[in-house]
N, CA, C and O atoms as a Tripos MOL2 file, in Angstrom:
@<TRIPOS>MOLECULE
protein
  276   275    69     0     0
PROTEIN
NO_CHARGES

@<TRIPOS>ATOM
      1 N          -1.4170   11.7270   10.6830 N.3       1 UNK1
      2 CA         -1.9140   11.6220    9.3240 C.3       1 UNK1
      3 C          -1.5660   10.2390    8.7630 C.2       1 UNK1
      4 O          -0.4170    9.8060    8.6640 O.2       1 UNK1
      5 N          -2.4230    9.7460    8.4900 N.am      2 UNK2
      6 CA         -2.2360    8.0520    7.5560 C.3       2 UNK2
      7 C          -1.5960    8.2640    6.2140 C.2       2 UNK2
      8 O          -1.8700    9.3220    5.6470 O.2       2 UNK2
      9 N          -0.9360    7.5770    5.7290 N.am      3 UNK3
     10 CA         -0.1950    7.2920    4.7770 C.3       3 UNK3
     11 C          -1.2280    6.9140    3.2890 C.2       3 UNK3
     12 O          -2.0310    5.9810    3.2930 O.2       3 UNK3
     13 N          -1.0000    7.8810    2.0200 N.am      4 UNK4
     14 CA         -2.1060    7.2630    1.2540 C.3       4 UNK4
     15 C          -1.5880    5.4910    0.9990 C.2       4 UNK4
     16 O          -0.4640    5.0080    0.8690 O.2       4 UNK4
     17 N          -3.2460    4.7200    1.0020 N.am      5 UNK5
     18 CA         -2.6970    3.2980    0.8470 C.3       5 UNK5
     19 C          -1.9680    2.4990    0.1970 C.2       5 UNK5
     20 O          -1.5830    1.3840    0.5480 O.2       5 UNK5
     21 N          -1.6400    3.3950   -1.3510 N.am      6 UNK6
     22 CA         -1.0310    2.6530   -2.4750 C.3       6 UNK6
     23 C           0.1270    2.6160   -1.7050 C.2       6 UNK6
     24 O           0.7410    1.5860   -1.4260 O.2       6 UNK6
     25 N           0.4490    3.8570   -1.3300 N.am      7 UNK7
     26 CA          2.1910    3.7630   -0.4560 C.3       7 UNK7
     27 C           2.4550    2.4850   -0.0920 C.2       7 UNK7
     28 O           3.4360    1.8190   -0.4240 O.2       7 UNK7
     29 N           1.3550    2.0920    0.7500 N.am      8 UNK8
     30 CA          1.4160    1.1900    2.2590 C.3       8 UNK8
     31 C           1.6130   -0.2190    1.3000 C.2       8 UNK8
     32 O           2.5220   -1.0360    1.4480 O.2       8 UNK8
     33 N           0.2740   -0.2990    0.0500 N.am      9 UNK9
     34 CA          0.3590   -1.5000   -0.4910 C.3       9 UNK9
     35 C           1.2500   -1.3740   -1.1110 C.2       9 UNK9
     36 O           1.5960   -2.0790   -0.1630 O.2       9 UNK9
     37 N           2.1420   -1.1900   -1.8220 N.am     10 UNK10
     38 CA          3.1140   -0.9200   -2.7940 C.3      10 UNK10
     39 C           4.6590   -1.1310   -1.7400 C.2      10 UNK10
     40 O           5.4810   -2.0030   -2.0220 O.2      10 UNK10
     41 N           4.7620   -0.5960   -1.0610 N.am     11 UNK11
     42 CA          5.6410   -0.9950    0.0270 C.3      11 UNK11
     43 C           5.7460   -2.4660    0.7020 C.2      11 UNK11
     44 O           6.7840   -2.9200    1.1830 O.2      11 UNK11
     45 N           4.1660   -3.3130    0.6440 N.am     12 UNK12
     46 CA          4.0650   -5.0650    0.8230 C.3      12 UNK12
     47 C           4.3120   -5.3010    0.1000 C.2      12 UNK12
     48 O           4.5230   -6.5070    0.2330 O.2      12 UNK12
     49 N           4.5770   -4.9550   -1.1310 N.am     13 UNK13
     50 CA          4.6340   -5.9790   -2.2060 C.3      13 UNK13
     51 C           3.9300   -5.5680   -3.8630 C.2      13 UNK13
     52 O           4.2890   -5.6630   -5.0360 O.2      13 UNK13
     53 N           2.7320   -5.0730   -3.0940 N.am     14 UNK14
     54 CA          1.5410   -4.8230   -4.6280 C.3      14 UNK14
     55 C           0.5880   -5.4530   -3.4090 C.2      14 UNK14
     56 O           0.6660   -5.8060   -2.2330 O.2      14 UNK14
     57 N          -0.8100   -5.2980   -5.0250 N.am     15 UNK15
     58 CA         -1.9770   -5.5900   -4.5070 C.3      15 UNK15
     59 C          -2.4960   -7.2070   -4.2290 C.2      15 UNK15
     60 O          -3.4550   -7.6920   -3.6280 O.2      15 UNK15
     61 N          -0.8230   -8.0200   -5.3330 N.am     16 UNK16
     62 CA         -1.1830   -9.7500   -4.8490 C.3      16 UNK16
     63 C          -0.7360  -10.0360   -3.7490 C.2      16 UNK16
     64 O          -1.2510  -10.7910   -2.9250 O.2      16 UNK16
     65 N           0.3890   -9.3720   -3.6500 N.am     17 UNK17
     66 CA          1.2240   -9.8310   -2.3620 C.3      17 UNK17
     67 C           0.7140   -9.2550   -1.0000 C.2      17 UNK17
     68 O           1.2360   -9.6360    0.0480 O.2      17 UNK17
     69 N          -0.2390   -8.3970   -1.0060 N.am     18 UNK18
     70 CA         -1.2310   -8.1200    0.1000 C.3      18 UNK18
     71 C          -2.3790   -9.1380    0.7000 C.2      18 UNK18
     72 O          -2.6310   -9.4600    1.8610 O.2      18 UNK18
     73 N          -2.9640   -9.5120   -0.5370 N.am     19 UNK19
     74 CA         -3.8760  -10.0610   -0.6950 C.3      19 UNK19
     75 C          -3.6690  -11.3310   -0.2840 C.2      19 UNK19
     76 O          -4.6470  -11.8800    0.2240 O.2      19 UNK19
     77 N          -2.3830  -12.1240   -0.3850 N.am     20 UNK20
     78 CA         -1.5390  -13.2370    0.1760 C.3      20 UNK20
     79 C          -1.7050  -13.2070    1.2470 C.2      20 UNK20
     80 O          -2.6220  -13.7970    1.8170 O.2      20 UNK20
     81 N          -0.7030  -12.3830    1.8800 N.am     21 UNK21
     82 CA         -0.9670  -11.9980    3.4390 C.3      21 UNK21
     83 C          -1.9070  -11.7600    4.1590 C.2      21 UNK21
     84 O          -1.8290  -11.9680    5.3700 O.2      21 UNK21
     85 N          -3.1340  -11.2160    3.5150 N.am     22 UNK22
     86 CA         -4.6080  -11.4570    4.4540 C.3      22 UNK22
     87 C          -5.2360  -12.1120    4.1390 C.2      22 UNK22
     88 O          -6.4010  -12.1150    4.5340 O.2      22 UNK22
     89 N          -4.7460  -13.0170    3.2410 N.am     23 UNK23
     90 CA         -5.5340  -14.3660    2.6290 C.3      23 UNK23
     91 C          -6.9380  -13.6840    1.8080 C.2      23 UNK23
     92 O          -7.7610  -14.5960    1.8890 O.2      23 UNK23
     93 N          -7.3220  -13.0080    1.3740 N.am     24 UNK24
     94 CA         -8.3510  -12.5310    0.6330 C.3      24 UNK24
     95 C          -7.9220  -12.7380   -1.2420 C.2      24 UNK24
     96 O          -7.0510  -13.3560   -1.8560 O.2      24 UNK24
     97 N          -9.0000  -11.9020   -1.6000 N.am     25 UNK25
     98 CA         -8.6670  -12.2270   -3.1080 C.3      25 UNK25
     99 C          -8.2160  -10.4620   -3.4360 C.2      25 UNK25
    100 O          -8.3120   -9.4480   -2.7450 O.2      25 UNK25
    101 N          -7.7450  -10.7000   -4.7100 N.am     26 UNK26
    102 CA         -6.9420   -9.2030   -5.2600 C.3      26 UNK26
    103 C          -8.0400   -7.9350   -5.3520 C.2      26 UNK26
    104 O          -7.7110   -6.8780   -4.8140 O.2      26 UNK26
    105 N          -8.8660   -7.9930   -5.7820 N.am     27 UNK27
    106 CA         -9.8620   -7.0840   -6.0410 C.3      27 UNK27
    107 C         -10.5120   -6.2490   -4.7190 C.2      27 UNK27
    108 O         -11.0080   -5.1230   -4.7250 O.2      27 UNK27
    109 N         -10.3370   -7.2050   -3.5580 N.am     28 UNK28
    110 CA        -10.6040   -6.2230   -2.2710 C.3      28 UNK28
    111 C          -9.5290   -5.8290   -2.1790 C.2      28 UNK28
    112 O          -9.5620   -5.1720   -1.1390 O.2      28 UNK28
    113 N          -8.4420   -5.7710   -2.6150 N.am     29 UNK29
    114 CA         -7.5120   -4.6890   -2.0470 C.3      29 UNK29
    115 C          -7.3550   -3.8580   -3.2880 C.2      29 UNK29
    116 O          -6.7330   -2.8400   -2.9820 O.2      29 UNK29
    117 N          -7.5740   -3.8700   -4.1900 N.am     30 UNK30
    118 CA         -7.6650   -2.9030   -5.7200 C.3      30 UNK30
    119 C          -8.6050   -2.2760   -4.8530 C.2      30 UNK30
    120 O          -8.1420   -1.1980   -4.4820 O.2      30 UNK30
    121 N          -9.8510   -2.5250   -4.3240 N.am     31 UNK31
    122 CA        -10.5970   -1.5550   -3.3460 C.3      31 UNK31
    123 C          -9.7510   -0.4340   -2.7830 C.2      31 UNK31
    124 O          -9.5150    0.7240   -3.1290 O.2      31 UNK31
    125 N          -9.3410   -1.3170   -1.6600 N.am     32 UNK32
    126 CA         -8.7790   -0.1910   -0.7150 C.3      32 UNK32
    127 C          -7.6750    1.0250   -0.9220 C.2      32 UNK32
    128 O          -7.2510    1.8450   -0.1080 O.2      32 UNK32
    129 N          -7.2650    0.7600   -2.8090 N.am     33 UNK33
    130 CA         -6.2770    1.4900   -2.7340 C.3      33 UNK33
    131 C          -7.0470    2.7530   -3.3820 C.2      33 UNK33
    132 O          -6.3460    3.5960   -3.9420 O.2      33 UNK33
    133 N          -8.4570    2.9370   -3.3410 N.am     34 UNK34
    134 CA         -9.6540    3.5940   -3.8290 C.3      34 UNK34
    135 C         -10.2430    4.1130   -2.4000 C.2      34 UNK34
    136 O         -10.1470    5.2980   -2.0800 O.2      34 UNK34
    137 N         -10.7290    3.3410   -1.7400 N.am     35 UNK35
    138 CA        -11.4220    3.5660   -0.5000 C.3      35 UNK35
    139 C         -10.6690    3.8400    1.1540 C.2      35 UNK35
    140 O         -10.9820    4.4150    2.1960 O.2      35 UNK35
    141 N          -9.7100    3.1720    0.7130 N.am     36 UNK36
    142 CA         -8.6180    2.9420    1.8460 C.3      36 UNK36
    143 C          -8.8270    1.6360    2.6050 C.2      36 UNK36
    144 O          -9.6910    0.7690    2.4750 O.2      36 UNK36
    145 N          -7.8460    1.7390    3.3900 N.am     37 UNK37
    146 CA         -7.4890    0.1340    3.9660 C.3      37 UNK37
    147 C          -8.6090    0.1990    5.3970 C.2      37 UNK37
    148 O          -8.5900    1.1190    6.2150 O.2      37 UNK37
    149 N          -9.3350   -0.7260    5.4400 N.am     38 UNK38
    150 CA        -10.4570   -1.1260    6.7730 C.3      38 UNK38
    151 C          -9.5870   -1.1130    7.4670 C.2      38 UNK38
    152 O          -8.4540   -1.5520    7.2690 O.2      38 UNK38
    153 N         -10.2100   -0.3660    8.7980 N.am     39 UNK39
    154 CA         -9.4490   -0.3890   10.1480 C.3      39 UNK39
    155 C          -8.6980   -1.5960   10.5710 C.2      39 UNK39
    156 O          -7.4700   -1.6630   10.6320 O.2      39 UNK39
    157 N          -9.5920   -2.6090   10.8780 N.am     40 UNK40
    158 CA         -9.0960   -3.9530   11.1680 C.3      40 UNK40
    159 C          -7.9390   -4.4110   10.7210 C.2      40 UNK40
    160 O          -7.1540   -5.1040   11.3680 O.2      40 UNK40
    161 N          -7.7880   -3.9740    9.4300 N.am     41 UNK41
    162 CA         -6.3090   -4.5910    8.8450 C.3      41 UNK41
    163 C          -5.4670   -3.8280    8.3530 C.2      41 UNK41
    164 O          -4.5780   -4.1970    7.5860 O.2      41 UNK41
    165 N          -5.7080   -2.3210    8.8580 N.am     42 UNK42
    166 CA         -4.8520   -0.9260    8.8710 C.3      42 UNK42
    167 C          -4.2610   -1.5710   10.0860 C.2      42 UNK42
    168 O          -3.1630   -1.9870    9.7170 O.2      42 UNK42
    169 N          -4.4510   -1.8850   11.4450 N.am     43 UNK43
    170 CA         -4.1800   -2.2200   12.6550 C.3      43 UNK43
    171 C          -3.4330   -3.6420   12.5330 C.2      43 UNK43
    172 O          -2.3750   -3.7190   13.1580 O.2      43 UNK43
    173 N          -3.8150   -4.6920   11.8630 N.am     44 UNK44
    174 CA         -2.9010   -5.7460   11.5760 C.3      44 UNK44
    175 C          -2.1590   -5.2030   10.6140 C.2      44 UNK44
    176 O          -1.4610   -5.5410   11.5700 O.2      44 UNK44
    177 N          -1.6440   -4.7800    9.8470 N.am     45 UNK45
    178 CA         -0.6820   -4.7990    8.9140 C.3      45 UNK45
    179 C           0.0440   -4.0050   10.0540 C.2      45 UNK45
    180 O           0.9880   -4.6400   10.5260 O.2      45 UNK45
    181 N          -0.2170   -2.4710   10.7470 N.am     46 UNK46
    182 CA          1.0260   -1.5640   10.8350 C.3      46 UNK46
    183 C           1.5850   -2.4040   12.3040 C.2      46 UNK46
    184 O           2.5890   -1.8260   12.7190 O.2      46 UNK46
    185 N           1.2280   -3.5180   13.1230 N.am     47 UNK47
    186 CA          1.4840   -4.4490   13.5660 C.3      47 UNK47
    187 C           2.5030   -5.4880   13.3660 C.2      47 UNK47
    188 O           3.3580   -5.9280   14.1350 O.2      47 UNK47
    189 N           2.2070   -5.7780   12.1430 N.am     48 UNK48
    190 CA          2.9780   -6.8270   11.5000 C.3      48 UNK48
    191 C           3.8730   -6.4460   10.5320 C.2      48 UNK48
    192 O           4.6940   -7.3140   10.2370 O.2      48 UNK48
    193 N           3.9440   -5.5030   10.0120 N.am     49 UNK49
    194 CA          5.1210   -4.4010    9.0000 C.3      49 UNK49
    195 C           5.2260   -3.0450    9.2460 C.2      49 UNK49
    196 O           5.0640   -2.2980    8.2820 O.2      49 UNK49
    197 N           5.5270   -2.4340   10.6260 N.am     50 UNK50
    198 CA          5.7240   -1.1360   10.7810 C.3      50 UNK50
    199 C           6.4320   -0.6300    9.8540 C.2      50 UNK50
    200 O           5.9440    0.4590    9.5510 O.2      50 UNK50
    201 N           7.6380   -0.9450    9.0470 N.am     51 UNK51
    202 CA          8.7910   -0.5630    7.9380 C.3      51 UNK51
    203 C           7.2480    0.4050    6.9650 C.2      51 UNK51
    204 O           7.1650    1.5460    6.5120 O.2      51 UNK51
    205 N           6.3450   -0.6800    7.0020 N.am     52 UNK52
    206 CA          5.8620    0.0070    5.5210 C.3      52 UNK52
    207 C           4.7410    1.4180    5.8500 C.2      52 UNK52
    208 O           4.2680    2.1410    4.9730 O.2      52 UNK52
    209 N           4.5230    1.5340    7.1950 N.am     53 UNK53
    210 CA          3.7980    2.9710    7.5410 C.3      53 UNK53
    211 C           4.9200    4.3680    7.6740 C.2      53 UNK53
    212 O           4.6970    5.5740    7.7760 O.2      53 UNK53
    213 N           6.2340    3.5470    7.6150 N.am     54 UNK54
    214 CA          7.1520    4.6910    8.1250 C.3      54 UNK54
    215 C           6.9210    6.4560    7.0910 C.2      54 UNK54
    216 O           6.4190    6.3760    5.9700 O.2      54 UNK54
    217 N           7.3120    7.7650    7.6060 N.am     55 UNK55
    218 CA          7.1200    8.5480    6.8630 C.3      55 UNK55
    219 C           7.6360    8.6510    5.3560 C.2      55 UNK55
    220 O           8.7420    8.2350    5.0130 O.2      55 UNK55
    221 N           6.7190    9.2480    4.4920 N.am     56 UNK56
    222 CA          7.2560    9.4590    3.2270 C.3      56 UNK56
    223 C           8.8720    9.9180    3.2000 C.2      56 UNK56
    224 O           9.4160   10.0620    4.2960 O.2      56 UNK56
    225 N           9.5360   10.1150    2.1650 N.am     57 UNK57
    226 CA         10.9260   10.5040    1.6980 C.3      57 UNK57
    227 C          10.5070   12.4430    1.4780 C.2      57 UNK57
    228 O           9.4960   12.8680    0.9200 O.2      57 UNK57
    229 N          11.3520   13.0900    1.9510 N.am     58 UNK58
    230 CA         10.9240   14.2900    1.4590 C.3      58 UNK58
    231 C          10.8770   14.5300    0.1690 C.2      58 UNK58
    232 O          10.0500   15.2740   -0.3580 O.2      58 UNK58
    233 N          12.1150   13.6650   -0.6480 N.am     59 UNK59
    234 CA         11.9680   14.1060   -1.7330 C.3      59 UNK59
    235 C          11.0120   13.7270   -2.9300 C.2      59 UNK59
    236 O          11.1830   13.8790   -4.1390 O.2      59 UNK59
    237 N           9.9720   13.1960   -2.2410 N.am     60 UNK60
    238 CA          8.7220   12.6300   -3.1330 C.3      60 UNK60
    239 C           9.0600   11.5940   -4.3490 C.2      60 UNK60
    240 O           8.2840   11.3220   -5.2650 O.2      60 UNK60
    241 N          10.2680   11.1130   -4.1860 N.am     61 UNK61
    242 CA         10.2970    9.9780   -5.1770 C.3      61 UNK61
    243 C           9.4920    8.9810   -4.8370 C.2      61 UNK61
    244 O           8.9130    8.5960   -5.8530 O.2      61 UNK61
    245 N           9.1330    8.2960   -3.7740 N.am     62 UNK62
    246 CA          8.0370    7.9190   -3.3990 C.3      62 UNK62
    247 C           6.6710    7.9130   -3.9810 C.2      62 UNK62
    248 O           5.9750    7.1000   -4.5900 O.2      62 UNK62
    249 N           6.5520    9.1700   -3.5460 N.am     63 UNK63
    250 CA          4.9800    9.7020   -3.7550 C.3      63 UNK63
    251 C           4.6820    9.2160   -5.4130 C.2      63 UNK63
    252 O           3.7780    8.5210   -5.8770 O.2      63 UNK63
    253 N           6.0670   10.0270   -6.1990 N.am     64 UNK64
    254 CA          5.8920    9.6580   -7.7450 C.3      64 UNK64
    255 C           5.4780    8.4380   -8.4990 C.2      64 UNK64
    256 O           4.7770    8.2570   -9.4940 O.2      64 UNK64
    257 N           6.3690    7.4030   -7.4220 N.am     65 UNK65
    258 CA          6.4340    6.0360   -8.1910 C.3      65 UNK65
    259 C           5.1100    5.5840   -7.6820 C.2      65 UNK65
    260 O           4.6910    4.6270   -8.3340 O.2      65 UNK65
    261 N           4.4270    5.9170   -6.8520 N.am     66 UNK66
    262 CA          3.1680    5.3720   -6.4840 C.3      66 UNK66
    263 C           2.1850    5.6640   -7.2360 C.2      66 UNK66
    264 O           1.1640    5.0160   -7.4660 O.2      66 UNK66
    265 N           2.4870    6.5670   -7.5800 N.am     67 UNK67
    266 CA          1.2890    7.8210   -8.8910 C.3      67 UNK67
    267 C           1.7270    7.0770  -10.1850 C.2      67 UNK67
    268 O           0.9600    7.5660  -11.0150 O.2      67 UNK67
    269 N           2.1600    6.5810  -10.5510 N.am     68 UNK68
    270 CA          2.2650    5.5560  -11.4650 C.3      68 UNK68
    271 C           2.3010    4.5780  -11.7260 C.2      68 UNK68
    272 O           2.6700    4.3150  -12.8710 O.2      68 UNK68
    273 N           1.9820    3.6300  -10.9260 N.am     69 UNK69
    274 CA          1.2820    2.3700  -10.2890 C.3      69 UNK69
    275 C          -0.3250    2.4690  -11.1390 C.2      69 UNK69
    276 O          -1.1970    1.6300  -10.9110 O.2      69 UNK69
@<TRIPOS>BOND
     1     1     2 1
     2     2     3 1
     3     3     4 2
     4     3     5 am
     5     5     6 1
     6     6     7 1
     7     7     8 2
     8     7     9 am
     9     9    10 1
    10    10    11 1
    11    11    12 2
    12    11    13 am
    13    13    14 1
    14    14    15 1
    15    15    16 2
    16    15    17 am
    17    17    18 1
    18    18    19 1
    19    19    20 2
    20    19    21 am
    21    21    22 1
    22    22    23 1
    23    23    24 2
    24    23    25 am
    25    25    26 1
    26    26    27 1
    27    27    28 2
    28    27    29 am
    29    29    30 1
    30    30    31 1
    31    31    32 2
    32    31    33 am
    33    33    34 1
    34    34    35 1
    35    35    36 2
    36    35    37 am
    37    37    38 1
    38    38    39 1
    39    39    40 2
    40    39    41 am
    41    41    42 1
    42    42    43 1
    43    43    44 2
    44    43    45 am
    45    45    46 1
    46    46    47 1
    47    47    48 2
    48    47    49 am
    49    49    50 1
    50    50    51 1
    51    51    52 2
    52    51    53 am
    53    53    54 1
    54    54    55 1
    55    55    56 2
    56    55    57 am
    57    57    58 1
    58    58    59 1
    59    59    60 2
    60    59    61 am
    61    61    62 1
    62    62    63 1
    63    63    64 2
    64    63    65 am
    65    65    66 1
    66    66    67 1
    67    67    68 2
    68    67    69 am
    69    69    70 1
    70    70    71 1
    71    71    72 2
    72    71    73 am
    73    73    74 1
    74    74    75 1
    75    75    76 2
    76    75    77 am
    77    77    78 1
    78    78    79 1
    79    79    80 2
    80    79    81 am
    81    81    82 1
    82    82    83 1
    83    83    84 2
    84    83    85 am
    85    85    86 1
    86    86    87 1
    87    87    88 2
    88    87    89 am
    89    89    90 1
    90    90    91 1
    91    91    92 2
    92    91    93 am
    93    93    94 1
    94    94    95 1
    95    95    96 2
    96    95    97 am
    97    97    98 1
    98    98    99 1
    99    99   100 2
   100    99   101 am
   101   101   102 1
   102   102   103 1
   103   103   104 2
   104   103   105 am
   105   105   106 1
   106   106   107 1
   107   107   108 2
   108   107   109 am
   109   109   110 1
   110   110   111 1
   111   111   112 2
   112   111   113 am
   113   113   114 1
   114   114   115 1
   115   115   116 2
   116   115   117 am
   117   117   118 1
   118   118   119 1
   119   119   120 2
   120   119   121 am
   121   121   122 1
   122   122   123 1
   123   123   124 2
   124   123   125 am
   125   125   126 1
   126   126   127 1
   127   127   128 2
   128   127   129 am
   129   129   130 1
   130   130   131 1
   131   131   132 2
   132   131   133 am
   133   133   134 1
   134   134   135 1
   135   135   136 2
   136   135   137 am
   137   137   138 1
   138   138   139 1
   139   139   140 2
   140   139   141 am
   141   141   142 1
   142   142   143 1
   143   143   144 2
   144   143   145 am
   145   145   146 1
   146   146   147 1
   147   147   148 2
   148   147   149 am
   149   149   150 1
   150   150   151 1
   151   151   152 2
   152   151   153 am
   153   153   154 1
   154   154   155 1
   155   155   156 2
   156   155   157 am
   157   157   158 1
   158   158   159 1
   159   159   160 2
   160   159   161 am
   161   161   162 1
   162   162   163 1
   163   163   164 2
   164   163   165 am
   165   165   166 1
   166   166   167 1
   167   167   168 2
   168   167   169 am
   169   169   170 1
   170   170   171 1
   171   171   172 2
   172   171   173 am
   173   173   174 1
   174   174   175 1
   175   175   176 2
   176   175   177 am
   177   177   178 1
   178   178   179 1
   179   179   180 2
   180   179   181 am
   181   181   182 1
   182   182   183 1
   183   183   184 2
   184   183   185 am
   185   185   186 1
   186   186   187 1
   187   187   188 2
   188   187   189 am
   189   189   190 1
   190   190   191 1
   191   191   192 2
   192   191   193 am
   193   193   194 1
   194   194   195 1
   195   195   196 2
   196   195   197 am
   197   197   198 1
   198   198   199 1
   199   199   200 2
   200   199   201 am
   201   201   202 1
   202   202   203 1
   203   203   204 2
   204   203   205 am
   205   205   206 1
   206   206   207 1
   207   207   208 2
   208   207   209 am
   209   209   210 1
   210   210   211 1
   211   211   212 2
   212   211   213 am
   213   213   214 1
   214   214   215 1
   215   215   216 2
   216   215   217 am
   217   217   218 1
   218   218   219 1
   219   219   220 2
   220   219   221 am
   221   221   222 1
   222   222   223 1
   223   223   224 2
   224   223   225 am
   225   225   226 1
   226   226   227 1
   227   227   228 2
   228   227   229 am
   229   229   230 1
   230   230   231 1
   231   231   232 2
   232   231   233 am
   233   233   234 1
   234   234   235 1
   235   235   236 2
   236   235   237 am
   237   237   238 1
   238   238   239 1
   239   239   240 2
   240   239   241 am
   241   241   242 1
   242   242   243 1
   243   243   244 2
   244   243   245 am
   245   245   246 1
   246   246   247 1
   247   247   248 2
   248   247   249 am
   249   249   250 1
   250   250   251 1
   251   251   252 2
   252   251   253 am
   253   253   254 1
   254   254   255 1
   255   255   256 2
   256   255   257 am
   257   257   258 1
   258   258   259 1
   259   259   260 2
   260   259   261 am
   261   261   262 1
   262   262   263 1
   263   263   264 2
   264   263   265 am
   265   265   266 1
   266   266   267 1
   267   267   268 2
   268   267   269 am
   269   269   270 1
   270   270   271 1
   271   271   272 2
   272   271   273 am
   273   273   274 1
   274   274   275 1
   275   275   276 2
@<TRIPOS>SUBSTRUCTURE
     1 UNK1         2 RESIDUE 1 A UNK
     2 UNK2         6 RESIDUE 1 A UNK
     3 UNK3        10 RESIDUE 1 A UNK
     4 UNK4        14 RESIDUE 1 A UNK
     5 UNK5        18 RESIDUE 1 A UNK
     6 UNK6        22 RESIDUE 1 A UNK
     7 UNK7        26 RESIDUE 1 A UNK
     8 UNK8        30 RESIDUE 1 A UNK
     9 UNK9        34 RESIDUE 1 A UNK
    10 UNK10       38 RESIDUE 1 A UNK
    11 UNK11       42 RESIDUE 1 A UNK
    12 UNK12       46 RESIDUE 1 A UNK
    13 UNK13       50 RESIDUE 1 A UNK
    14 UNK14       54 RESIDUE 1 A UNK
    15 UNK15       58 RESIDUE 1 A UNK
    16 UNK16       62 RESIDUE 1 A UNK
    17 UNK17       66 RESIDUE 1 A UNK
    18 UNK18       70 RESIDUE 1 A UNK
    19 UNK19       74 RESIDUE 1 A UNK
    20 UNK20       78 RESIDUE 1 A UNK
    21 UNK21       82 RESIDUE 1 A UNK
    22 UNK22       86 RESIDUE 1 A UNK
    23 UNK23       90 RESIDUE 1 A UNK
    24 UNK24       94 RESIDUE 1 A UNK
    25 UNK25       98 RESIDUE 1 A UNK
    26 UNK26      102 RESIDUE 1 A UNK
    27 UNK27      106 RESIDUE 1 A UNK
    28 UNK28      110 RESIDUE 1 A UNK
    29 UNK29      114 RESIDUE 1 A UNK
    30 UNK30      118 RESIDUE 1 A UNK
    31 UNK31      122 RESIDUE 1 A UNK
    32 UNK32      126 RESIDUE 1 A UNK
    33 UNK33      130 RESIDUE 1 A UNK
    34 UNK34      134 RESIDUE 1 A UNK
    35 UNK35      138 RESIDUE 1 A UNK
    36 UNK36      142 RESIDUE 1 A UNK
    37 UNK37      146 RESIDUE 1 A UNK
    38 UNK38      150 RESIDUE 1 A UNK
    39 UNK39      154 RESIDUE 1 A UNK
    40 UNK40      158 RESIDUE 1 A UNK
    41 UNK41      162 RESIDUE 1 A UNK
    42 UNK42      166 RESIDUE 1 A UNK
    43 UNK43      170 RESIDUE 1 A UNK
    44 UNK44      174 RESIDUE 1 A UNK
    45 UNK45      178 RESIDUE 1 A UNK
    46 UNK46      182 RESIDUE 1 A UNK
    47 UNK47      186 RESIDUE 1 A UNK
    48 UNK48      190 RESIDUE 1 A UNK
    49 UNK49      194 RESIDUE 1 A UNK
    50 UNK50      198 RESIDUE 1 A UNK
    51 UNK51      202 RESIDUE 1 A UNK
    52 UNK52      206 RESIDUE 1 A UNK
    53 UNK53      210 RESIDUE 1 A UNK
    54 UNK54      214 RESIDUE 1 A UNK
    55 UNK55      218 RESIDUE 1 A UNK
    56 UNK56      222 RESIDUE 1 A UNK
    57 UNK57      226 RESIDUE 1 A UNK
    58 UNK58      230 RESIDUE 1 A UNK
    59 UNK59      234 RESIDUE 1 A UNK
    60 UNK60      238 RESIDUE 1 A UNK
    61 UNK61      242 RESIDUE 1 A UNK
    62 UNK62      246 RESIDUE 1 A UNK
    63 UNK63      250 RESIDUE 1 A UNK
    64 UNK64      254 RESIDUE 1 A UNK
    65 UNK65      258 RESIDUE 1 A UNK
    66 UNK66      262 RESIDUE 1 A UNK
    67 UNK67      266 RESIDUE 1 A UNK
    68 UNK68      270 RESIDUE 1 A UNK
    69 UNK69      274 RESIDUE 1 A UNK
């Protein structure tokens, strides 16, 4: 099961500090945290930052702070 993306982006940094790292602009990744992250760079990121696919916390503090983002 994939990780919802805000997790993943929110765990890089946010949606600038993503956007840094794949050199794109902010608004395609305000996308993906809607649509989800394109394969291509679902596969480079969990490559290049496994830390940030790791499993959720059971105790959903996680989950929370992302839901309020």
């Amino acid at each position: 099961m994939e990780l919802d993306p805000n997790i993943v982006i929110d765990r890089l940094g946010g949606t600038g500090a993503v956007a840094d790292i794949c050199d794109i602009k902010d608004p395609s990744v305000s996308g993906w945290r809607k649509h989800g992250i394109p394969k291509p760079w679902l596969r480079f990121l969990k490559v290049a930052f496994p830390d940030a696919f790791r499993p959720v916390e059971s105790s959903g503090n996680e989950i929370s702070e992302a839901a309020e983002k």
